[in-house]
DRENPA-3360 file (N, C-alpha, C; in nm, 2 decimals, always signed):
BEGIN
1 = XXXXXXXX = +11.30/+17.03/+15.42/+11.42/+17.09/+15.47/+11.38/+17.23/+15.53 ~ +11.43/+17.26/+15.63/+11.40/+17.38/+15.69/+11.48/+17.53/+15.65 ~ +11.41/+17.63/+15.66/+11.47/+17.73/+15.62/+11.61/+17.80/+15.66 ~ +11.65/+17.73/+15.76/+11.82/+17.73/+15.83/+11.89/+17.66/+15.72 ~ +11.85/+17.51/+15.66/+11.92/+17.44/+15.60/+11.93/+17.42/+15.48 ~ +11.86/+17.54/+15.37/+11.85/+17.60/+15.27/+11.98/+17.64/+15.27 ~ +12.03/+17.58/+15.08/+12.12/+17.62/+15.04/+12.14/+17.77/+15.03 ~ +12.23/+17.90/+15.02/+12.22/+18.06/+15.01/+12.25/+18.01/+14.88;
9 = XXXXXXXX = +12.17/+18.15/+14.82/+12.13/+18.23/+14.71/+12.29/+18.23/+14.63 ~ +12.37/+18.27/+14.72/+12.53/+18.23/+14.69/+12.58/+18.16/+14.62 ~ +12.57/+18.01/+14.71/+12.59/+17.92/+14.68/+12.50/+17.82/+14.56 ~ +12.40/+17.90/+14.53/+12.34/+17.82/+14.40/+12.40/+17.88/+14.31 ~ +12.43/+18.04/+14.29/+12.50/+18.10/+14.20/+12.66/+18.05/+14.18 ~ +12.73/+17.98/+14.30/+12.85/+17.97/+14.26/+12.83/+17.84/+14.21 ~ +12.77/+17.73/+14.18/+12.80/+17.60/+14.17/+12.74/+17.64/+14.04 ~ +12.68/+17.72/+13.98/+12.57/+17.74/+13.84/+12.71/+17.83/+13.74;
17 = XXXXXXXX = +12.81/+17.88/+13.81/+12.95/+17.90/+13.77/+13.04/+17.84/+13.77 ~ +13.01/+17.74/+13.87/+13.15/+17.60/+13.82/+13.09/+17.52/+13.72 ~ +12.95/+17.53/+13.69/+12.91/+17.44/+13.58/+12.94/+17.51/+13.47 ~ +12.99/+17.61/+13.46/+12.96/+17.72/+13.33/+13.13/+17.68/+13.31 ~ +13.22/+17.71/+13.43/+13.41/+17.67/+13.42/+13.39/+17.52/+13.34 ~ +13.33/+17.42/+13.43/+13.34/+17.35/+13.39/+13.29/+17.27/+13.21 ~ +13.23/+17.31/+13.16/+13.16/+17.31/+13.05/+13.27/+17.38/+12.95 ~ +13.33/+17.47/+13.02/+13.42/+17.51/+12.86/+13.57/+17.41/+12.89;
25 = XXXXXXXX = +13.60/+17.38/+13.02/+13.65/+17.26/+13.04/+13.67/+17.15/+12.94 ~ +13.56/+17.14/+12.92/+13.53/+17.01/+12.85/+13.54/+17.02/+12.73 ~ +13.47/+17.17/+12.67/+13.49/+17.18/+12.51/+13.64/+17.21/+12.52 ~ +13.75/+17.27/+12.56/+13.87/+17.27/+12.57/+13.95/+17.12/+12.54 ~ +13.89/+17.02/+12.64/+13.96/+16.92/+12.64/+13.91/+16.84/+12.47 ~ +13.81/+16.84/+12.43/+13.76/+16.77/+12.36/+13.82/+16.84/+12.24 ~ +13.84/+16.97/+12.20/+13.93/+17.01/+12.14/+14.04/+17.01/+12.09 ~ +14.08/+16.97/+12.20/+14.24/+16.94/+12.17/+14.24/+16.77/+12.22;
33 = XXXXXXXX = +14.17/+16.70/+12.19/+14.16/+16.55/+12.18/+14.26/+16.45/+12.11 ~ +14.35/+16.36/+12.19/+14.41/+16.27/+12.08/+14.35/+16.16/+12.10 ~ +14.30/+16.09/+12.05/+14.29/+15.96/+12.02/+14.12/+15.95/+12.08 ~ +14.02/+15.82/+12.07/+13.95/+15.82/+12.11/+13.92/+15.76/+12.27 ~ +14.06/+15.76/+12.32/+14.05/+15.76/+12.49/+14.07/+15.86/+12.55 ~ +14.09/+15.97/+12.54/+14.19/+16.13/+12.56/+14.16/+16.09/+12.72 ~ +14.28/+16.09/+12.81/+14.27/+16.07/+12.97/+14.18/+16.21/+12.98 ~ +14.23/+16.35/+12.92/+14.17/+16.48/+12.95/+14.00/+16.49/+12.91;
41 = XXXXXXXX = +14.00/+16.40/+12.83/+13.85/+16.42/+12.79/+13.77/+16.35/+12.89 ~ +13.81/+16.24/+12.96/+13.76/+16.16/+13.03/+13.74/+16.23/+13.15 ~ +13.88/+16.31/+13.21/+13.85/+16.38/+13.33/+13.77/+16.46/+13.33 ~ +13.76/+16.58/+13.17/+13.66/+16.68/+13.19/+13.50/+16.63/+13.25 ~ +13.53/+16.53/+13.15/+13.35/+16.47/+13.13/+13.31/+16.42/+13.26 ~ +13.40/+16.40/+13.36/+13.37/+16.37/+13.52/+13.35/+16.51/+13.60 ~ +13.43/+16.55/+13.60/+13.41/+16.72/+13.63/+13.30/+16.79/+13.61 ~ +13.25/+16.77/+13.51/+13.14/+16.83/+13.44/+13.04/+16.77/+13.49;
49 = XXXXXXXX = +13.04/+16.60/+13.51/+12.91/+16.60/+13.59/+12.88/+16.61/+13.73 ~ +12.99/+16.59/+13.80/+13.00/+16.65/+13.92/+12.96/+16.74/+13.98 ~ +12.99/+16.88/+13.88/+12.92/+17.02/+13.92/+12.80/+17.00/+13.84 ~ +12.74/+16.95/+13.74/+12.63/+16.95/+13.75/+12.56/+16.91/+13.82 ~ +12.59/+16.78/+13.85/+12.51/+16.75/+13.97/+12.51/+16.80/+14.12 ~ +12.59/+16.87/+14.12/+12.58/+16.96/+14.25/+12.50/+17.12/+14.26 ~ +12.51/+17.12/+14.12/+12.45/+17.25/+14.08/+12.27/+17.20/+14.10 ~ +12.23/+17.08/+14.03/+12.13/+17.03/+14.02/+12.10/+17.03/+14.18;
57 = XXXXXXXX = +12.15/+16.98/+14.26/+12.12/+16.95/+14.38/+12.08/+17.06/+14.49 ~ +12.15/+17.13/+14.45/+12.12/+17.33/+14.54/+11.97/+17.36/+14.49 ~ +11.98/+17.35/+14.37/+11.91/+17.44/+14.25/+11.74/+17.38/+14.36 ~ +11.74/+17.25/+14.32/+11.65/+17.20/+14.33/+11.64/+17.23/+14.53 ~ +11.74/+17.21/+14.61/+11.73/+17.21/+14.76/+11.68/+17.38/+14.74 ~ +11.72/+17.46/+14.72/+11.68/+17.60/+14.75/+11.53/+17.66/+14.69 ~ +11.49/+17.62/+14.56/+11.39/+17.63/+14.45/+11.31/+17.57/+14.45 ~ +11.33/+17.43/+14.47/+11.27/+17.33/+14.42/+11.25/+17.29/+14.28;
65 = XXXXXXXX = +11.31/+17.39/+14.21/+11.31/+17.30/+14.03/+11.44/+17.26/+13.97 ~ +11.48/+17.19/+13.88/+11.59/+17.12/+13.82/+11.59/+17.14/+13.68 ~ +11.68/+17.06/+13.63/+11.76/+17.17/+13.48/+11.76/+17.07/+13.43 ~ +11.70/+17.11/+13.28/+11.66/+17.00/+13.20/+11.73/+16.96/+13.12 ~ +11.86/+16.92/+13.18/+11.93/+16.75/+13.11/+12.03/+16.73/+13.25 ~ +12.02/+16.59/+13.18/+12.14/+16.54/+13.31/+12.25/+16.45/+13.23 ~ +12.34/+16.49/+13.32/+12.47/+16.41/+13.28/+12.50/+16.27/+13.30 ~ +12.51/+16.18/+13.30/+12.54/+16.05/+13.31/+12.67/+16.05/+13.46;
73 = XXXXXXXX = +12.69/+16.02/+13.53/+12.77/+16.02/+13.66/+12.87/+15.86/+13.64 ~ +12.95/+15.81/+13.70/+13.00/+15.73/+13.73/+12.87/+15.60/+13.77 ~ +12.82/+15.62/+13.83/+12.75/+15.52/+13.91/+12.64/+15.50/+13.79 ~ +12.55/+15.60/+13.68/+12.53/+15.56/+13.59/+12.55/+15.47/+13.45 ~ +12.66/+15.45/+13.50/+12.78/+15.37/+13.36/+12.88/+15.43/+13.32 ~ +12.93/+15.41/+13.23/+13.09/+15.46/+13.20/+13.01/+15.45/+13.10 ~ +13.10/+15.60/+13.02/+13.07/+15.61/+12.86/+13.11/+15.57/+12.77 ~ +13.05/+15.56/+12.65/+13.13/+15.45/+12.51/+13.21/+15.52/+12.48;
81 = XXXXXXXX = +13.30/+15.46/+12.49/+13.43/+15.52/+12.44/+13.49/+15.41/+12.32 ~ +13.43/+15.31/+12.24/+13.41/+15.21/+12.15/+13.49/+15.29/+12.03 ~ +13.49/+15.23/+11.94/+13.43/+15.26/+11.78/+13.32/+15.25/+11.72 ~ +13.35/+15.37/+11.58/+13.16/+15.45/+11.63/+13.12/+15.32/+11.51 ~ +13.18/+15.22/+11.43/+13.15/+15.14/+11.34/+13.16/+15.05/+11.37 ~ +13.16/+14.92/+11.50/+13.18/+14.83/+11.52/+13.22/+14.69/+11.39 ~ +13.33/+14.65/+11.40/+13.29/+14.54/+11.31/+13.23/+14.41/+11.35 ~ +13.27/+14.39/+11.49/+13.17/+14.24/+11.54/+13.15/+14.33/+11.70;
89 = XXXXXXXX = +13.07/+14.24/+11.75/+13.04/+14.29/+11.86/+12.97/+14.11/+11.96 ~ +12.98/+14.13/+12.09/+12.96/+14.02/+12.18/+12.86/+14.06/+12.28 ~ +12.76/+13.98/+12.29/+12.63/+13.97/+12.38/+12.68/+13.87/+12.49 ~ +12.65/+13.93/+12.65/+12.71/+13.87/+12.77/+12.55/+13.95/+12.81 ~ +12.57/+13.78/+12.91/+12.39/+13.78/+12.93/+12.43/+13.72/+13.08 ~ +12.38/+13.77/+13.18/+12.37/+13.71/+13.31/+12.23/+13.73/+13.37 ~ +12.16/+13.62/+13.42/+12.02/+13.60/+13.48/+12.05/+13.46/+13.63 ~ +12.00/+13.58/+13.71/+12.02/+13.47/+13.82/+11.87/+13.44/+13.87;
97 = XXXXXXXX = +11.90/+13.31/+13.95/+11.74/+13.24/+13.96/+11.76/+13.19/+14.13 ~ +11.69/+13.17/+14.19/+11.68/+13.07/+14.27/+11.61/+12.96/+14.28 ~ +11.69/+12.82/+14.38/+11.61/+12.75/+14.35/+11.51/+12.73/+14.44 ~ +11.36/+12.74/+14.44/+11.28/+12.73/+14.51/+11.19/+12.57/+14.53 ~ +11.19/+12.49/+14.43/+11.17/+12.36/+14.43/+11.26/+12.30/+14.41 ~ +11.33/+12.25/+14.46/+11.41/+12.13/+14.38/+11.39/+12.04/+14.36 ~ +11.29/+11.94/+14.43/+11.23/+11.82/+14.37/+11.15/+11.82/+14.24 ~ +11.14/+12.00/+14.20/+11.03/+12.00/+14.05/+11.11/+11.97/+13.94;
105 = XXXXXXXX = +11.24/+12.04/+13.99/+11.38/+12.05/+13.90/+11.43/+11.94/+13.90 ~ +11.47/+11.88/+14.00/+11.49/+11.73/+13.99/+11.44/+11.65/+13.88 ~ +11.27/+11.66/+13.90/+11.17/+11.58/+13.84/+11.19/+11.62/+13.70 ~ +11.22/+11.70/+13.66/+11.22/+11.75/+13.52/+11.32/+11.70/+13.46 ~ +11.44/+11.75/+13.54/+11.60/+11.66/+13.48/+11.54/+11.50/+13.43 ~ +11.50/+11.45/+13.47/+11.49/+11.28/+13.51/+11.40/+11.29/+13.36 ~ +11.32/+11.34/+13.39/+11.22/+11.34/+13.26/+11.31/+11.34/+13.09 ~ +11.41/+11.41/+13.12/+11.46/+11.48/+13.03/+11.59/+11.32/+12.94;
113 = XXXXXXXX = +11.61/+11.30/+13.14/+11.72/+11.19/+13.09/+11.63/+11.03/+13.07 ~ +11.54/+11.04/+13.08/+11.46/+10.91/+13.03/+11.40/+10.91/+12.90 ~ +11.40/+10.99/+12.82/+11.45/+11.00/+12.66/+11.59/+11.03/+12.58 ~ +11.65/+11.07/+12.64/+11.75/+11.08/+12.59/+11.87/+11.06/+12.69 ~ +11.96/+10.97/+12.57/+12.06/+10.86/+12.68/+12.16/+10.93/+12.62 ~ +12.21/+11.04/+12.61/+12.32/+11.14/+12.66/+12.34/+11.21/+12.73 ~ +12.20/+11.22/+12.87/+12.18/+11.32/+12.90/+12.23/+11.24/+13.06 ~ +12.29/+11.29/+13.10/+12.42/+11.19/+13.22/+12.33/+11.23/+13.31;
121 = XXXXXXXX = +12.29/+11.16/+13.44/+12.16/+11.25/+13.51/+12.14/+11.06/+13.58 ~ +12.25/+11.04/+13.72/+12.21/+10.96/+13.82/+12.13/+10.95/+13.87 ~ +12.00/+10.89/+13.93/+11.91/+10.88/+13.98/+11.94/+10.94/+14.15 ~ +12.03/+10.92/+14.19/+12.07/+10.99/+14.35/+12.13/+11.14/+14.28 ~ +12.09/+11.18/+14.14/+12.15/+11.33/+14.11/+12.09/+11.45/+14.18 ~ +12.18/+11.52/+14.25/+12.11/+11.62/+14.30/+12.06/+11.75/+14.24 ~ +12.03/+11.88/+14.30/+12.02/+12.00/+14.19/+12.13/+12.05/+14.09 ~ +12.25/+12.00/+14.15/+12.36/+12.07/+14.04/+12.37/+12.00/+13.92;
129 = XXXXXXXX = +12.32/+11.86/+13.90/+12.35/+11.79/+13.78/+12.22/+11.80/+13.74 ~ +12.10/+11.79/+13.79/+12.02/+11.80/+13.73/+12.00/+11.95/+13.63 ~ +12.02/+12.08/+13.69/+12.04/+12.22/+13.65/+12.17/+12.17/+13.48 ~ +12.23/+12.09/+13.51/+12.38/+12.05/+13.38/+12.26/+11.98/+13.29 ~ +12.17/+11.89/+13.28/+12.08/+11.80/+13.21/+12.03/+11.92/+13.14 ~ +11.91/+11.99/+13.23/+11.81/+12.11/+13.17/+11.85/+12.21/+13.10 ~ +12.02/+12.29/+13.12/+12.07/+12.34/+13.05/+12.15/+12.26/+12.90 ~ +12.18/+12.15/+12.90/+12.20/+12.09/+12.79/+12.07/+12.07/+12.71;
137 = XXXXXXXX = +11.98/+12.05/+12.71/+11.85/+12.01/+12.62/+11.78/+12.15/+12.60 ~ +11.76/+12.23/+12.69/+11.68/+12.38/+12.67/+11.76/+12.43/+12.64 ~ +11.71/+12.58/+12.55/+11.77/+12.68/+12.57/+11.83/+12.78/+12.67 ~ +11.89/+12.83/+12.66/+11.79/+12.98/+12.82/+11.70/+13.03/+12.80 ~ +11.68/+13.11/+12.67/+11.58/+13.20/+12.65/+11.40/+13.06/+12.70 ~ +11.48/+12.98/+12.71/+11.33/+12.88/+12.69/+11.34/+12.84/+12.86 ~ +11.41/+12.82/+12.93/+11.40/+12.81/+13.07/+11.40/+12.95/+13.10 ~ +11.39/+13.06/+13.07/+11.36/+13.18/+13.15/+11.21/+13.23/+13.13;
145 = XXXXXXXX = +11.20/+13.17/+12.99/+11.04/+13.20/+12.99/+10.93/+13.06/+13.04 ~ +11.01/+12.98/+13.10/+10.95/+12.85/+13.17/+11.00/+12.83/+13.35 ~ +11.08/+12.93/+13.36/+11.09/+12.90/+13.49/+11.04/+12.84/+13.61 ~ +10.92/+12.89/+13.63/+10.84/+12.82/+13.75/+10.81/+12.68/+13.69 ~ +10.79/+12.65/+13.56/+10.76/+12.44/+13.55/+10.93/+12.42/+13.57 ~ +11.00/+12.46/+13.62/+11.13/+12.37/+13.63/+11.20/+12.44/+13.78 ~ +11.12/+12.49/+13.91/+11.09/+12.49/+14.01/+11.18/+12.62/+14.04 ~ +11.18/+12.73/+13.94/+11.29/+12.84/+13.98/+11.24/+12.98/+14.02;
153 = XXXXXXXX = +11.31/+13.08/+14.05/+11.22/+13.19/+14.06/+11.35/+13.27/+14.00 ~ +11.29/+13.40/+13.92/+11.36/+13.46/+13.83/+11.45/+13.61/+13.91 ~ +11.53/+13.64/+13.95/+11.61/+13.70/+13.97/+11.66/+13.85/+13.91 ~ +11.74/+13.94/+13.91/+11.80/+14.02/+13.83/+11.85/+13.96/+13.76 ~ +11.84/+14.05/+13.58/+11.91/+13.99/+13.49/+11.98/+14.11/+13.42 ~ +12.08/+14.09/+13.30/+12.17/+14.19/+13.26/+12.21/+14.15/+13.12 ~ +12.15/+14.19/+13.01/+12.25/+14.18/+12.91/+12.35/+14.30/+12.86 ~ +12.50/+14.29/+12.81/+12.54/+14.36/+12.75/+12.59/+14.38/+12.59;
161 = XXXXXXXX = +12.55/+14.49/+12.52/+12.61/+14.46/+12.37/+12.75/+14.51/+12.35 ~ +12.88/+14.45/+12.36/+12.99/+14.55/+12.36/+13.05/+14.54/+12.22 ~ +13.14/+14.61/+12.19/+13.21/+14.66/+12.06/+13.31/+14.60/+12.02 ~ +13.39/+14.56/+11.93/+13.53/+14.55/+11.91/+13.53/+14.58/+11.78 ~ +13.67/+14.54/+11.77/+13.72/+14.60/+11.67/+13.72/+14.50/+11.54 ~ +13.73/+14.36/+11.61/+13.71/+14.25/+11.49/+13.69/+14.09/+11.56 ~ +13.66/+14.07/+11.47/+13.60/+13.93/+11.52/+13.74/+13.86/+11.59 ~ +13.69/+13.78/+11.71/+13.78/+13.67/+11.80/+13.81/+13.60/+11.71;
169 = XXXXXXXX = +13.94/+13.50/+11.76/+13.96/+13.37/+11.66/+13.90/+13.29/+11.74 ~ +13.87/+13.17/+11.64/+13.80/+13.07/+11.72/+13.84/+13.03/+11.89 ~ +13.80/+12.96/+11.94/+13.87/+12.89/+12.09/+13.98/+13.05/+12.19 ~ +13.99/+13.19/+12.08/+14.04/+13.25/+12.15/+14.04/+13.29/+12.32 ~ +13.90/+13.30/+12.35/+13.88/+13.38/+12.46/+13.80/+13.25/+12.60 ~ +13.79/+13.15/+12.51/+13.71/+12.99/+12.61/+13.76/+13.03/+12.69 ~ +13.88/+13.00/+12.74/+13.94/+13.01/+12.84/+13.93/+13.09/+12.97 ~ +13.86/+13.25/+12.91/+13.83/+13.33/+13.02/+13.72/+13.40/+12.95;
177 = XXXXXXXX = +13.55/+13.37/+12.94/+13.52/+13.46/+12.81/+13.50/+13.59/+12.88 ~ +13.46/+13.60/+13.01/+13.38/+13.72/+13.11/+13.53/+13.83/+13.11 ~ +13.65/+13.76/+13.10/+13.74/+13.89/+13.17/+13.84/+14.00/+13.10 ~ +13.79/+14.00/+12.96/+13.88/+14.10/+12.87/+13.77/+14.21/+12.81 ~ +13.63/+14.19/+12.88/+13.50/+14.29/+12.82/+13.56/+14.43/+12.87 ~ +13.55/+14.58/+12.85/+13.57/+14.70/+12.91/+13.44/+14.73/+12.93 ~ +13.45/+14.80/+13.02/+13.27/+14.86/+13.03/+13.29/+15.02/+12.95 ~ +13.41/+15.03/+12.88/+13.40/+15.17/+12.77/+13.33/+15.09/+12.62;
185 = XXXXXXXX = +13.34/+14.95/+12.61/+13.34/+14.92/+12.49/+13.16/+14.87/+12.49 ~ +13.11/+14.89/+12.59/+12.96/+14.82/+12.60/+12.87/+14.91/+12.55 ~ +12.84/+14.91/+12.43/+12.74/+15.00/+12.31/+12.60/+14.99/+12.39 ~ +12.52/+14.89/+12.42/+12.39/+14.88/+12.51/+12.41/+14.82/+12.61 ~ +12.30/+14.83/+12.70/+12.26/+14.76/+12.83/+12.11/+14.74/+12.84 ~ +12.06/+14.66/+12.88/+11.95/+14.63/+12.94/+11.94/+14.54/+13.06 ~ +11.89/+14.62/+13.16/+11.86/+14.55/+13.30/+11.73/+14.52/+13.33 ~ +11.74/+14.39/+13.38/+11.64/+14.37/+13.44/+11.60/+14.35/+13.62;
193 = XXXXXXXX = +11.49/+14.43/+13.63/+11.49/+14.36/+13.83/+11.38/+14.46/+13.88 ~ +11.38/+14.38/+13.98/+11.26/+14.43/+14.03/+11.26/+14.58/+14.17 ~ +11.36/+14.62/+14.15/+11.41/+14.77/+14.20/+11.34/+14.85/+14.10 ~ +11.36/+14.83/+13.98/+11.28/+14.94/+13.90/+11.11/+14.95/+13.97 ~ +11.08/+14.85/+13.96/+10.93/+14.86/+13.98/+10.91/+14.97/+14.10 ~ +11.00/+14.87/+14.22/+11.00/+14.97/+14.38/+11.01/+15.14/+14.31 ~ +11.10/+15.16/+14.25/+11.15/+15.31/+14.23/+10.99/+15.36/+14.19 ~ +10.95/+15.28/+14.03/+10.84/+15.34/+14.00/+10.69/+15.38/+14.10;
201 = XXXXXXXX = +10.70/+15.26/+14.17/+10.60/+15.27/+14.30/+10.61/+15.42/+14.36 ~ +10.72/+15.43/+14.44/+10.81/+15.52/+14.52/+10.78/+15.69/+14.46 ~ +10.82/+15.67/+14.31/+10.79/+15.80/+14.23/+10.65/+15.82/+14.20 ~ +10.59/+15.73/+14.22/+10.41/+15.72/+14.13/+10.36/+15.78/+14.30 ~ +10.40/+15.76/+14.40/+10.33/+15.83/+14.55/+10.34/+15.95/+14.60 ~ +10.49/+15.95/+14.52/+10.51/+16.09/+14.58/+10.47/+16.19/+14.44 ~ +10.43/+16.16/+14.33/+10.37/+16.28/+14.23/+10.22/+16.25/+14.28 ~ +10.16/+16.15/+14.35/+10.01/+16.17/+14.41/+10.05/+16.24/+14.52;
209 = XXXXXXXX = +10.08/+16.25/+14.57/+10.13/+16.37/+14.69/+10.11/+16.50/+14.63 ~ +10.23/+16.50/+14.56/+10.21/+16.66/+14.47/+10.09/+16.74/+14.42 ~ +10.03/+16.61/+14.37/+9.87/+16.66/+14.32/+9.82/+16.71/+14.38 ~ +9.80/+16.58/+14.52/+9.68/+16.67/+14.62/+9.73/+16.77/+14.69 ~ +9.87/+16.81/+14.69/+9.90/+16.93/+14.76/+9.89/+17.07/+14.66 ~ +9.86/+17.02/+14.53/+9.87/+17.16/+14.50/+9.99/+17.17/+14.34 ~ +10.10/+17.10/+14.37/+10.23/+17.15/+14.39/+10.22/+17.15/+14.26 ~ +10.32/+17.21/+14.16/+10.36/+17.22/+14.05/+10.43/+17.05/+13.98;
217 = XXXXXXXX = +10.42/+17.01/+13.84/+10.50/+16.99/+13.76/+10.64/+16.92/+13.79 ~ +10.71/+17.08/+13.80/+10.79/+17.13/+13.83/+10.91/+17.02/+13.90 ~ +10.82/+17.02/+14.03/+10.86/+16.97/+14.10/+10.90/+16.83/+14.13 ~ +10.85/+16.76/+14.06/+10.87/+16.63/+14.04/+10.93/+16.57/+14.00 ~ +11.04/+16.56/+14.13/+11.24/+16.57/+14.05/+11.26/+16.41/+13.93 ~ +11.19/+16.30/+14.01/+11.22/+16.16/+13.92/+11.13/+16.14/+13.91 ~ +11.01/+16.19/+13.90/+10.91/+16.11/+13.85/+10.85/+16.02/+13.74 ~ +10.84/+15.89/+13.81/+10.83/+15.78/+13.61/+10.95/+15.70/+13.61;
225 = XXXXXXXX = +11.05/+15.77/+13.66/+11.20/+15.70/+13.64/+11.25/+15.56/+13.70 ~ +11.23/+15.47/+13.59/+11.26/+15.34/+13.64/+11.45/+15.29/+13.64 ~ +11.50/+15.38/+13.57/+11.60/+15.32/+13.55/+11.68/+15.45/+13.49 ~ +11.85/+15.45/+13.55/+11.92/+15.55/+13.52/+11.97/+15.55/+13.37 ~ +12.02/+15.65/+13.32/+12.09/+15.66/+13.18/+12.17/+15.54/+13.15 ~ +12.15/+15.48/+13.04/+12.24/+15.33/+13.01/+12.17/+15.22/+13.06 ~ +12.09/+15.20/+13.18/+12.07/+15.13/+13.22/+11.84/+15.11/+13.22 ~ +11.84/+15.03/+13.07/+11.75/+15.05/+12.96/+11.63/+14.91/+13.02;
233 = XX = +11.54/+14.93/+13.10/+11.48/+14.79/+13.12/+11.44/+14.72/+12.99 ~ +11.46/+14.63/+12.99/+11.44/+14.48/+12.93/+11.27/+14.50/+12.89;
% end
């Protein structure tokens, strides 16, 4: 960035003042808190990271150094806003694959339905029935760590741990299990994909940059950083 398009001395001091408004903001709101959704708590805690992160962003455009913690943003996740004792809690697990063989996947279904005569699996069956066979006899956890012998290639994946308050009744939620989860009630995350890796590449070049230039530490706004706050690789 060129010396025209340097943040003013000003303007890092005023944003390092909206973080300071903003911060008692928040202890204010959280203060006077009802319930463990408070709408005002919610707003402060966006506010707050907003000017931090704007504050972060000067600090670092004018200086080049940054402030050691960071807030969690929207695009980071939403915060738990749960109960801090869960009494049951639900694991939602999505892994996507592609199919790269299907005649391997085919071949495997067929294998599967020539021992066992429950396993519905027409000989003109294509990949969708055959994928209904392999998922009936395997596990997941055992086709994700077998992937390539059943012709797939492994994709991003995601599980979440969310919270409630008490166990479902049986057959409660069949009907739609994916669409009453909050993402306030999601206690962990772990992601999986192959962006992290890129990012880590991406960070691992430009702190060898830094070296051979000289440069400080300091400077090395992400460096290492595979994955944002909440979002915990696998």
């Amino acid at each position: 960035m060129s010396d025209a398009a340097l943040p003013t001395v000003a303007e890092v001091r005023a944003a390092a003042e909206a973080v300071k408004a903003a911060l008692d903001r928040h202890l204010a709101a959280v203060e006077r808190r009802i319930g463990d959704e408070d709408p005002d708590v919610y707003a402060a805690f966006n506010e707050l990271a907003a000017a931090a992160e704007e504050y972060d962003e000067l600090l670092y455009d004018r200086y080049d150094e940054v402030t050691p913690f960071e807030i969690p943003t929207p695009e980071d996740g939403v915060p738990y806003t749960g109960p801090a004792e869960p009494a049951a809690f639900s694991v939602l697990i999505r892994r996507d694959y592609a199919v790269v063989e299907p005649a391997r996947l085919i071949a495997q279904a067929e294998r599967v339905a020539a021992h066992d005569l429950d396993a519905d699996f027409a000989h003109d069956g294509g990949t969708a029935d055959a994928l209904g066979v392999l998922f009936g006899e395997y596990e997941p956890d055992e086709i994700a760590s077998r992937s390539k012998d059943f012709g797939l290639e492994e994709g991003d994946s995601t599980l979440w741990i969310a919270a409630s308050e008490e166990m479902a009744e049986p057959g409660e939620w069949l009907g739609s299990p994916f669409a009453h989860t909050d993402p306030q009630d999601v206690l962990h995350r772990f992601d999986v994909s192959s962006v992290f890796d890129e990012e880590t590449d991406e960070f691992d070049e430009i702190d060898d940059q830094a070296q051979d230039q000289g440069k400080s530490q300091g400077q090395d706004r992400d460096g290492g950083r595979t994955a944002r706050p909440g979002l915990t690789p696998a």
